[in-house]
N, C-alpha and C positions, 0 to 999 in steps of 0.2 A: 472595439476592433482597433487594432496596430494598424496602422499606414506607412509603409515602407518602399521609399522609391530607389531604383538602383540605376546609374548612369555610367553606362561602359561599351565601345566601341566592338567588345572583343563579344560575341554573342552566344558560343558557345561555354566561356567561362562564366558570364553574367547567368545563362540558363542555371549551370549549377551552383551559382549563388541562391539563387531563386528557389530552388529544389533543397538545399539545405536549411532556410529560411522557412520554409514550408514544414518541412520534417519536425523541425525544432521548437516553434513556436508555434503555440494553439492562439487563433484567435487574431491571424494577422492577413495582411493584405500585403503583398508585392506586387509592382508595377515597376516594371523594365525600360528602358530608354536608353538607346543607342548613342543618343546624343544631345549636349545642353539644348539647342537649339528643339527637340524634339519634345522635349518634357516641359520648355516652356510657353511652347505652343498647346500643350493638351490644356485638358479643362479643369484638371485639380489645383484645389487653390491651396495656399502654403496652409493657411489653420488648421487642413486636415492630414495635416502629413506630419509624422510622429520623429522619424530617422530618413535621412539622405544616404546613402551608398553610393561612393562617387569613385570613379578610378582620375590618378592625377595629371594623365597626361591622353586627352579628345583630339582625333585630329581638327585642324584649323578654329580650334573654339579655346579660349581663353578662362582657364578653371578658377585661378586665384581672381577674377575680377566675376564670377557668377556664386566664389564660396562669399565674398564680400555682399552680398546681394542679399545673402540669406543669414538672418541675425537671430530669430527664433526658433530655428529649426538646427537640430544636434546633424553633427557630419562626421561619417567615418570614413574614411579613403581607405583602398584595398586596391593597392600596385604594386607593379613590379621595380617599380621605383625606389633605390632607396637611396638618393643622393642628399647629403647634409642639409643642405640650400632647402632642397623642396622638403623635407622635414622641419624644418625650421620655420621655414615660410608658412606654413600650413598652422605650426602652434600659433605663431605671431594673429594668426588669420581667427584662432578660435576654433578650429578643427578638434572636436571633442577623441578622435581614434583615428591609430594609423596603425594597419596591418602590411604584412608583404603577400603578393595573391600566393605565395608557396606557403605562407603560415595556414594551412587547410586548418589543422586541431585549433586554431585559436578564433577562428570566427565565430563561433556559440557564442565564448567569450567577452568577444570586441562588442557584438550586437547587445548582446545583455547588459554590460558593464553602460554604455554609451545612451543605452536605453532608460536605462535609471536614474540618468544623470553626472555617472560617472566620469572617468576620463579613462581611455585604454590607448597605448602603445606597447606594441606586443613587447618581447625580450628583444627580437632583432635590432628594430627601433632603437629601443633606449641603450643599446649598447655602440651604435652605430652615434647617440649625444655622448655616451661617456667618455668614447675615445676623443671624441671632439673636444671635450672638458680636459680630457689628460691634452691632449694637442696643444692646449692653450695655455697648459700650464709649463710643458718640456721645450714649446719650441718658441725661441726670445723672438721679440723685435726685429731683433738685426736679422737675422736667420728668414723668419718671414716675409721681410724686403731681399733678401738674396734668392729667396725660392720667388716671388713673383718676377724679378729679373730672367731666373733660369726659363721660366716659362715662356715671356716674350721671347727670347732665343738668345739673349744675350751671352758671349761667350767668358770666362772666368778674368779676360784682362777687360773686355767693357764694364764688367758687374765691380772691377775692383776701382776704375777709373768714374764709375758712376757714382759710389760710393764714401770715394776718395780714402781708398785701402790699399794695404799690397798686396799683389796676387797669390801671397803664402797665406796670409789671411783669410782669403775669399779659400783657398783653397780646403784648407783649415774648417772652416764652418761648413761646406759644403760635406767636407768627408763626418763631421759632426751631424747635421740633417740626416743623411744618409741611414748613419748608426741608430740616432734616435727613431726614426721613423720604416726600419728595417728594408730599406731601398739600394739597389745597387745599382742602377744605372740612372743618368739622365732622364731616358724615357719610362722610366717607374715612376720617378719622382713627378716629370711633367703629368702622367694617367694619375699619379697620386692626385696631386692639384686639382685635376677637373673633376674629380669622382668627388671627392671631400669639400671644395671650395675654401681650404684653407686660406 
């Protein structure tokens, strides 16, 4: 028998986690919990639980310090989440799968793949590291000290006197950033920043 516990705030999406889970797999157990706090109150103990299903973000409960907790048991996260950081965080962490809740067709997938031992990051995922990978290759040093400035609010003659440049310069890499990173305004580029954590 499969033991398979799912941890998600959201109760209607976790049901039909559970109902797919069910359909797909002969031979298994799912147990539902709302919340960390919930599931480590019940009476199951880690030996008998095979996969974790976790979403990445509980209210007021802290996910990267309970995925740290759990060292023998494989974890697949399935969120709406799909920021660089907490994708990153989560490999660093040992997170054997990470889906987006809208990848529906690939949960069979992720479950099976994770189940066996495998490693799964759907396409969204890993396309979401590749650009990160091109990011680090096109945009220099200098450029990513100009872009964390723009973000503080600094304006083009602070960032160049911070720098100790001139402000055709700053100007200069700025409309370069832009181009490379297909942005046209300040405030793209600042939602860039926070979404990617460049």
């Amino acid at each position: 028998m499969i033991k398979i516990i799912t941890i998600d705030d959201h109760t209607l999406f976790a049901q039909g986690l559970c109902k797919i889970i069910s359909d797909h797999f002969t031979d298994t157990e799912v147990r539902y919990f709302n919340s960390i706090k919930n599931f480590q109150k019940s009476d199951i103990q880690n030996s008998e639980i095979d996969l974790i299903i976790s979403d990445i973000e509980l209210p007021e409960e802290d996910v990267f310090t309970f995925f740290q907790t759990i060292t023998d048991i494989p974890i697949l996260v399935i969120s709406m989440h799909n920021k660089l950081h907490v994708i990153k965080k989560c490999m660093e962490l040992g997170v054997k799968g990470y889906i987006l809740k809208d990848d529906h067709d690939k949960v069979e997938t992720a479950i099976h793949k994770v189940l066996t031992g495998e490693t799964y990051y759907s396409p969204k995922v890993k396309n979401k590291l590749n650009i990160s990978d091109l990011e680090e290759k096109i945009i220099t040093p200098k450029e990513r000290e100009i872009i964390k400035l723009v973000v503080e609010g600094k304006n083009n003659q602070e960032i160049a006197d911070n720098l100790f440049l001139s402000i055709n310069t700053i100007k200069t890499h700025r409309k370069n950033i832009n181009s490379k990173l297909q942005l046209n305004s300040t405030a793209e580029l600042i939602k860039y920043f926070h979404d990617n954590c460049i």
